[in-house]
DSSP file (Angstrom, degrees, kcal/mol; ACC not computed):
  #  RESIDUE AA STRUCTURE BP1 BP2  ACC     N-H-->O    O-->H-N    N-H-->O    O-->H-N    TCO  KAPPA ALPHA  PHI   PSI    X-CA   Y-CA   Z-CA
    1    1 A X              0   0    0      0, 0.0     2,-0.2     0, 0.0     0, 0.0   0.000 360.0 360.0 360.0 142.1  284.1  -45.4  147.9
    2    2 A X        -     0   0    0      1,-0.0     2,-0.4     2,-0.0     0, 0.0  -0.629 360.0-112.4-103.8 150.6  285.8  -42.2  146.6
    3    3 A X        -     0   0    0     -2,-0.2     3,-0.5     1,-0.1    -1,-0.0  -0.837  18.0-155.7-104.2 118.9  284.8  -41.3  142.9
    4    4 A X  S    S+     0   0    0     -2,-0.4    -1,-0.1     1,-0.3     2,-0.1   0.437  90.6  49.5 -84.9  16.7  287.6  -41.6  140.4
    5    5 A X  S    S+     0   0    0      2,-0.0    -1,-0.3     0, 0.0     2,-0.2  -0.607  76.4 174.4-116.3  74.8  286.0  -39.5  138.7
    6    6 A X        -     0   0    0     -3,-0.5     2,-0.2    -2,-0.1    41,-0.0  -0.400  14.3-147.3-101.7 171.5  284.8  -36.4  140.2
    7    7 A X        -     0   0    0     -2,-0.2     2,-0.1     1,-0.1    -1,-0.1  -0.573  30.3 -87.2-107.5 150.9  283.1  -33.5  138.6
    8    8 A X        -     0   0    0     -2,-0.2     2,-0.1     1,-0.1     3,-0.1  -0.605  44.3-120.3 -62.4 143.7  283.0  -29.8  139.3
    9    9 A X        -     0   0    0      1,-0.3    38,-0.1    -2,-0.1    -1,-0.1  -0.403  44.2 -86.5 -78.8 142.9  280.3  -28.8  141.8
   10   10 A X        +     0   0    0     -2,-0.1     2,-0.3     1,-0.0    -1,-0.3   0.128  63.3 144.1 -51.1-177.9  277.8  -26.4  140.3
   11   11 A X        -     0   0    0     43,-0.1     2,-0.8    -3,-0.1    44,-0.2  -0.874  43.6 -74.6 156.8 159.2  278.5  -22.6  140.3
   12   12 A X  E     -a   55   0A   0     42,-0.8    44,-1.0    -2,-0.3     2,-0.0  -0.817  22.5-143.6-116.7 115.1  278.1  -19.2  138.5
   13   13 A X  E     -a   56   0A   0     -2,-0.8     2,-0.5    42,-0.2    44,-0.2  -0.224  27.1-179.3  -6.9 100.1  280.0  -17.9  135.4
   14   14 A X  E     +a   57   0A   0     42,-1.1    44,-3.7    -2,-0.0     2,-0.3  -0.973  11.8 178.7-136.8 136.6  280.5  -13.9  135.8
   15   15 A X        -     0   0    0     -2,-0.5    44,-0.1    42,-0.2    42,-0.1  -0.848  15.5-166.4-119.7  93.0  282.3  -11.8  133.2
   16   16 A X        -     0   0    0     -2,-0.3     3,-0.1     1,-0.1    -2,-0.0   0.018  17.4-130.3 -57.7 158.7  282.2   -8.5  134.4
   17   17 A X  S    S+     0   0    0      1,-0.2     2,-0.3    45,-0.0    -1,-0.1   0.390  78.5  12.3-110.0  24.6  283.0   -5.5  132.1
   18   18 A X  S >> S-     0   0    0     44,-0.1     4,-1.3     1,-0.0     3,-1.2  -0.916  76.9-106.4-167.9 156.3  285.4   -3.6  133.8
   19   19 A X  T 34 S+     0   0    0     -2,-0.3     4,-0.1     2,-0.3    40,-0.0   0.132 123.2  53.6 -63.4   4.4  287.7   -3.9  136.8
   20   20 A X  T 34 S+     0   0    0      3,-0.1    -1,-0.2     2,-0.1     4,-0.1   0.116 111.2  49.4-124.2  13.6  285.7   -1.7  138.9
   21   21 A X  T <> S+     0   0    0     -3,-1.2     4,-2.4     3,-0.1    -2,-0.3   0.799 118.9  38.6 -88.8 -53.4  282.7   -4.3  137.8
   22   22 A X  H  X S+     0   0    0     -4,-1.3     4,-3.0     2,-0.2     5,-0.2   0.922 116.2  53.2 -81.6 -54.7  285.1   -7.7  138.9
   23   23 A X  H  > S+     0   0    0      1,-0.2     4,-0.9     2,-0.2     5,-0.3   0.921 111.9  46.1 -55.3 -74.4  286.5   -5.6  142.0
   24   24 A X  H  > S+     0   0    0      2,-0.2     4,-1.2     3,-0.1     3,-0.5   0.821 114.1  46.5  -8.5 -64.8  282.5   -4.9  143.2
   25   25 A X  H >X S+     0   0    0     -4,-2.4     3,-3.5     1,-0.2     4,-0.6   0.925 112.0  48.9 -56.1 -69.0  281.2   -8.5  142.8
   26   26 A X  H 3< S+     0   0    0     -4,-3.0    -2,-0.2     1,-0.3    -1,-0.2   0.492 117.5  38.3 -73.1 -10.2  284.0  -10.0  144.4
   27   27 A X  H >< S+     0   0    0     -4,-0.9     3,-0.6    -3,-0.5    -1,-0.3   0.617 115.8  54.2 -85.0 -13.6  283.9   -7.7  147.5
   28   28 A X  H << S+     0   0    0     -3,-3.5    -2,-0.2    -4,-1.2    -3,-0.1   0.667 120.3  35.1 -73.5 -28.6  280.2   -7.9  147.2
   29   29 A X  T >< S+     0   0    0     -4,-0.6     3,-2.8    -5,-0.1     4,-0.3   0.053  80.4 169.2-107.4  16.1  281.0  -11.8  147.3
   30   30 A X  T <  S+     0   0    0     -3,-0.6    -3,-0.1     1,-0.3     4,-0.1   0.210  75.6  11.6 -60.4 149.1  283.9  -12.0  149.6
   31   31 A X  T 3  S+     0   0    0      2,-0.3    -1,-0.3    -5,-0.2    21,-0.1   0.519 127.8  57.2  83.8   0.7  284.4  -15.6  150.5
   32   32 A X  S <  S+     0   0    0     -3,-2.8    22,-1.1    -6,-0.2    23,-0.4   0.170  99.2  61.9-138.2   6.2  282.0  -17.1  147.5
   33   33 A X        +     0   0    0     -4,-0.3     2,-0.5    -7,-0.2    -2,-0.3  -0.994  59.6 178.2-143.3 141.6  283.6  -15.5  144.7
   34   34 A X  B     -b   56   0A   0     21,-1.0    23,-2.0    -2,-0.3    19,-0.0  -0.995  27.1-122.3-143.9 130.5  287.3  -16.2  143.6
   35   35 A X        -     0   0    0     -2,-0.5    22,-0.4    21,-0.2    23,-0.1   0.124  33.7-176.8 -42.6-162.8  289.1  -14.4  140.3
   36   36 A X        +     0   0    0     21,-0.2    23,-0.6    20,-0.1    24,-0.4  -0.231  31.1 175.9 -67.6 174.1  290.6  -16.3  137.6
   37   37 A X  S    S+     0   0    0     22,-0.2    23,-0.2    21,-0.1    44,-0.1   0.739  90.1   5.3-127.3 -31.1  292.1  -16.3  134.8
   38   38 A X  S    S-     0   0    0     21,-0.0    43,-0.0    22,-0.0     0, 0.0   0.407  81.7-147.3-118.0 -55.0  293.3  -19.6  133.0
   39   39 A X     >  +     0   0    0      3,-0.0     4,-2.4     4,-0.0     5,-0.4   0.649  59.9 128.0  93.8  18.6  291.2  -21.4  136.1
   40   40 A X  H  > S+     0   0    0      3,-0.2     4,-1.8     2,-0.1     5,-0.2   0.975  80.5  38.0 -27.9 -70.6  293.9  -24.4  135.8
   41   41 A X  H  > S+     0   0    0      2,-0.2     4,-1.2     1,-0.2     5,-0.1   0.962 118.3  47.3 -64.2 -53.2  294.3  -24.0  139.6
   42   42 A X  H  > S+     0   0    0      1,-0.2     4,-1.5     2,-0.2     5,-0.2   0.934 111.7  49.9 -37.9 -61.3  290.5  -23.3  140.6
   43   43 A X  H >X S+     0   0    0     -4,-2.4     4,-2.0     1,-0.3     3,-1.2   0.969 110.5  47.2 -69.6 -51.4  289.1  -26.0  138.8
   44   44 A X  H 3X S+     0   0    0     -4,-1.8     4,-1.6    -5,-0.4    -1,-0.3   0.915 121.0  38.3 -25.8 -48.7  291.5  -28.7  140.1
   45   45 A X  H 3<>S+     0   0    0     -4,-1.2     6,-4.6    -3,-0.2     5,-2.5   0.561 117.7  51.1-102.7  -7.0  291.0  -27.6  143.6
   46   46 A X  H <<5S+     0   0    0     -4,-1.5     3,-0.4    -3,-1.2    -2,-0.2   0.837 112.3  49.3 -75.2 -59.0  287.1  -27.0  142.7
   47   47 A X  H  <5S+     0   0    0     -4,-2.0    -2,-0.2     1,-0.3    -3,-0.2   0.814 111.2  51.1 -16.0 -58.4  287.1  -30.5  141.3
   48   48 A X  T  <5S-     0   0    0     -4,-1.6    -1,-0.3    -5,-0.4    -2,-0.1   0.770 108.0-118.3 -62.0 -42.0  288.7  -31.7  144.5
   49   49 A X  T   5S+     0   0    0      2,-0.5    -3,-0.2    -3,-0.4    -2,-0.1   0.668  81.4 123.5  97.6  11.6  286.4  -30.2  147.0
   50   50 A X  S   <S+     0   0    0     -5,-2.5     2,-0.3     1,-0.5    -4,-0.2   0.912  81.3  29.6 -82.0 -42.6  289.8  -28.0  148.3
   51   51 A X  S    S-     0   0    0     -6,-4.6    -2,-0.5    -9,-0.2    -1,-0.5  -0.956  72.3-151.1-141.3 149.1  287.7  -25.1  147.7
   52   52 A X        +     0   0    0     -2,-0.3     2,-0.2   -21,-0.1   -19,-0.1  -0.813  21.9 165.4-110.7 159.7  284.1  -23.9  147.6
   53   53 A X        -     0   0    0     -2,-0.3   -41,-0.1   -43,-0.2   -20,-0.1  -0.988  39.6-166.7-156.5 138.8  282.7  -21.5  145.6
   54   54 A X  S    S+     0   0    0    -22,-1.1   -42,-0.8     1,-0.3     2,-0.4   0.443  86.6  29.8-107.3  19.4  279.6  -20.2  144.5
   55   55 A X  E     -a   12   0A   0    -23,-0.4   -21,-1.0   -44,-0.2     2,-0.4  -0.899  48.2-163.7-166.9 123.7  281.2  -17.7  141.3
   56   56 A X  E     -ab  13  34A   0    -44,-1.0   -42,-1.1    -2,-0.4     2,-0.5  -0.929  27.7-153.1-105.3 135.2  284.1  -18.2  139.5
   57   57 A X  E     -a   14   0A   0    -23,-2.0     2,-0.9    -2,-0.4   -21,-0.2  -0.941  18.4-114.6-139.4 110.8  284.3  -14.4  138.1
   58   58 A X        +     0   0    0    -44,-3.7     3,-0.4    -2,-0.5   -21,-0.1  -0.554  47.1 151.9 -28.8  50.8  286.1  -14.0  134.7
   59   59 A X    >   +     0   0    0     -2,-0.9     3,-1.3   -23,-0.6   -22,-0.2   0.441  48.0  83.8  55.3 -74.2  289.4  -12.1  134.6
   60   60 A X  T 3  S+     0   0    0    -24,-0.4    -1,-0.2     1,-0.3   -23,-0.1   0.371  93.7  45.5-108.8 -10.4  291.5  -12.8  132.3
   61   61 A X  T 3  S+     0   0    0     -3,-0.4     2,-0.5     2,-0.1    -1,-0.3   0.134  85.2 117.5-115.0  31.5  289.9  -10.2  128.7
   62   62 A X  S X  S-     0   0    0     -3,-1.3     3,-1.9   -44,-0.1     2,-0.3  -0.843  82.3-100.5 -94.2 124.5  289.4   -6.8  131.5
   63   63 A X  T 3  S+     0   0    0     -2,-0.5   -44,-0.2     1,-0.2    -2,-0.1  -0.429 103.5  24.3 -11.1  97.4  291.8   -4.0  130.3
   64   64 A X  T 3  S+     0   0    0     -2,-0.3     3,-0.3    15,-0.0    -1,-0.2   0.262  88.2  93.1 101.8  -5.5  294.8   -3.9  132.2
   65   65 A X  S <  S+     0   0    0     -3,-1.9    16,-1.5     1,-0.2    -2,-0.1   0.383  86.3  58.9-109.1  15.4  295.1   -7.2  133.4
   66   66 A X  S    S+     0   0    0     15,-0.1    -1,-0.2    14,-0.1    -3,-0.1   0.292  85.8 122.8-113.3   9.6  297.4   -7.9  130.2
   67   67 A X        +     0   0    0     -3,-0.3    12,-3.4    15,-0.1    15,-0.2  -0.394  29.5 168.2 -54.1 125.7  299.9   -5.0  131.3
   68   68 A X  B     +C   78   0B   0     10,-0.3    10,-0.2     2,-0.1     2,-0.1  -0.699  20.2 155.4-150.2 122.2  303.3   -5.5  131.8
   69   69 A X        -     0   0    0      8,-1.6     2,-0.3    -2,-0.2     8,-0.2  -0.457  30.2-155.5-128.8 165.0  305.1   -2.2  132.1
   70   70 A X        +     0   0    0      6,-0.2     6,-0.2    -2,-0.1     2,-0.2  -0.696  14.5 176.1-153.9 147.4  308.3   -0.8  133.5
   71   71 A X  B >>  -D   75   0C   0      4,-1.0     4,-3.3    -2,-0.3     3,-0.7  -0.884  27.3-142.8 -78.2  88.5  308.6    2.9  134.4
   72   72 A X  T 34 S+     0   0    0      1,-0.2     4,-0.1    -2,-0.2     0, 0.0   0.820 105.7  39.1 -42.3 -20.9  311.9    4.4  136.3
   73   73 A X  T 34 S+     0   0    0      1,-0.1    -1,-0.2     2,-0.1     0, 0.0   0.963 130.1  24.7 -89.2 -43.2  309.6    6.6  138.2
   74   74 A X  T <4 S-     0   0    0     -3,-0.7     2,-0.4     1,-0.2    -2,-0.2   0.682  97.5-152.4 -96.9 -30.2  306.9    4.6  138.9
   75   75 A X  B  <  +D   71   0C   0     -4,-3.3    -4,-1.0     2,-0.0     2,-0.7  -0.802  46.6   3.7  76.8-116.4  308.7    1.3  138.7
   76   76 A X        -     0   0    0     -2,-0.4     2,-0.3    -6,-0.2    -6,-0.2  -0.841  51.4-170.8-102.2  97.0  307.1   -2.6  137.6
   77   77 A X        +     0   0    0     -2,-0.7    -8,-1.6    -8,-0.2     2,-0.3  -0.700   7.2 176.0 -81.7 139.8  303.5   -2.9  136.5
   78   78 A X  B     -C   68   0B   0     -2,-0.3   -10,-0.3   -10,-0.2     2,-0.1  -0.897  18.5-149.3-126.5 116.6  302.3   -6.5  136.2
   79   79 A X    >   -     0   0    0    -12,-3.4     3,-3.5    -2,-0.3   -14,-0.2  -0.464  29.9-105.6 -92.5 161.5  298.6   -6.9  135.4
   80   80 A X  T 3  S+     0   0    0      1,-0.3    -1,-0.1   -16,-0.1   -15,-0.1   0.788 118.7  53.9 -43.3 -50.6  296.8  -10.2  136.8
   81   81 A X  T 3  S+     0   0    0    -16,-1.5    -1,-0.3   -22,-0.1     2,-0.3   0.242  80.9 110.1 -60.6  -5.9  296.7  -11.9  133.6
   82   82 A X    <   -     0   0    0     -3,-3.5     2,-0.2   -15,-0.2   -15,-0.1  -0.656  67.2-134.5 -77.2 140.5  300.4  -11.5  133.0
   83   83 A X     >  -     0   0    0     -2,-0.3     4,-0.8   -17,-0.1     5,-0.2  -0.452  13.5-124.8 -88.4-174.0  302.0  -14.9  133.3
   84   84 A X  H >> S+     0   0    0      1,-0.2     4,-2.1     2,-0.2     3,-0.6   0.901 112.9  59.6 -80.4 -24.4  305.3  -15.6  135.3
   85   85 A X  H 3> S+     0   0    0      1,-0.3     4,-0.5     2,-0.2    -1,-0.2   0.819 113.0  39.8 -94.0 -43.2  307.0  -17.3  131.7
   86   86 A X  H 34 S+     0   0    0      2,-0.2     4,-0.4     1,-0.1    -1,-0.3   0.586 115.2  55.1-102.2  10.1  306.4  -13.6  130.0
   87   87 A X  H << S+     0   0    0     -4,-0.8    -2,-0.2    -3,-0.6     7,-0.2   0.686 113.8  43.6 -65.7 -47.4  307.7  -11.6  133.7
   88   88 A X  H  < S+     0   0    0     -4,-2.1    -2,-0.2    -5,-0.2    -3,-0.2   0.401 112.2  48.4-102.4   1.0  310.6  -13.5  133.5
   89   89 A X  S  < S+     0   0    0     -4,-0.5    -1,-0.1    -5,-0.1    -3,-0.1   0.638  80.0 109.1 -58.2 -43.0  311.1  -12.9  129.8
   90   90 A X     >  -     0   0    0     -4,-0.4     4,-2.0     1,-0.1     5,-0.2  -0.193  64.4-146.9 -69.3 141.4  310.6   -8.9  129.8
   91   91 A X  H  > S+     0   0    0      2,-0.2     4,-2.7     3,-0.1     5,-0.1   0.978 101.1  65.2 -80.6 -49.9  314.1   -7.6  129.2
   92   92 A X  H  > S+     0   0    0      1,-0.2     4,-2.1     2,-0.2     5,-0.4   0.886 110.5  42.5 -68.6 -69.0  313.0   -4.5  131.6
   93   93 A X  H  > S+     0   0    0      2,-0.2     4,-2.0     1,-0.2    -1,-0.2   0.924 113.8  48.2 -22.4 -81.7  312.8   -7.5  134.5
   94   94 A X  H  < S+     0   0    0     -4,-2.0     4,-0.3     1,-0.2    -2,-0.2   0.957 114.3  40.5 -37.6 -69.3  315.4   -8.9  133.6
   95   95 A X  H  < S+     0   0    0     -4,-2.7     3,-0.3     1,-0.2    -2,-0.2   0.932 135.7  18.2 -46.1 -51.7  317.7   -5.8  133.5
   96   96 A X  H  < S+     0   0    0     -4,-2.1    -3,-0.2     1,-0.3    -1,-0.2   0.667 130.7  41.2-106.4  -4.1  315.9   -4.2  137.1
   97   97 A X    >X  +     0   0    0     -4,-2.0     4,-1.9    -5,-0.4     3,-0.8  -0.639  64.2 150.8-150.3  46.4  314.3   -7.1  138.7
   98   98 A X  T 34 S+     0   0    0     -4,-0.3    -4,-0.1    -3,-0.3    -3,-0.1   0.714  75.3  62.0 -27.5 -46.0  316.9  -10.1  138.3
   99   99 A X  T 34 S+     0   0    0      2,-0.2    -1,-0.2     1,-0.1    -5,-0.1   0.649 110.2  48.9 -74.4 -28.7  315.7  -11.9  141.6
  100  100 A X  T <4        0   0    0     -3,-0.8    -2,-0.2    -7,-0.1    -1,-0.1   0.943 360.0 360.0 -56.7 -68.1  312.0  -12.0  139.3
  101  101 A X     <        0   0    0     -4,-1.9    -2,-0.2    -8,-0.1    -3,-0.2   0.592 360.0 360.0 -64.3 360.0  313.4  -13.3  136.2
């Protein structure tokens, strides 16, 4: 009988303190460690048994990963933590990146 109510599988909590901390574990981890950032999608698909993991590693309060920038020279910065609802908001998207917005 399948449980209609299944649970997340254990696993370890990491909040790094820098993005050259997050980037380290997870290469450190490859295949056992997945980013997030709201963890909507992870935990569903942890839930599910679509993916294993042994480290969900914390994202989403790292310095940069709330960046969303435009530069003519440099062009679009988006940081990980930007969502697609403020991407497609940014008048600078809109105005050079249309096909985004």
């Amino acid at each position: 009988m399948i449980n209609p109510h299944p649970g997340l599988p254990e696993l370890e909590y990491v909040k790094p303190a820098s993005l050259a901390d997050a980037s380290k574990f997870l290469a450190d981890h490859e295949g056992k460690a997945k980013p997030f950032s709201g963890g909507t999608d992870c935990f569903v698909r942890l839930r599910d048994g679509v993916m294993k993991l042994d480290y969900l590693v914390d994202i989403k309060g790292l310095e940069g990963t709330h960046e969303l920038s435009f530069d003519p020279a440099k062009g679009l910065t988006i940081g990980a933590a930007v969502t697609m609802n403020r991407v497609a908001a940014h008048p600078d998207v809109i105005k050079h990146y249309p096909n985004l917005a």
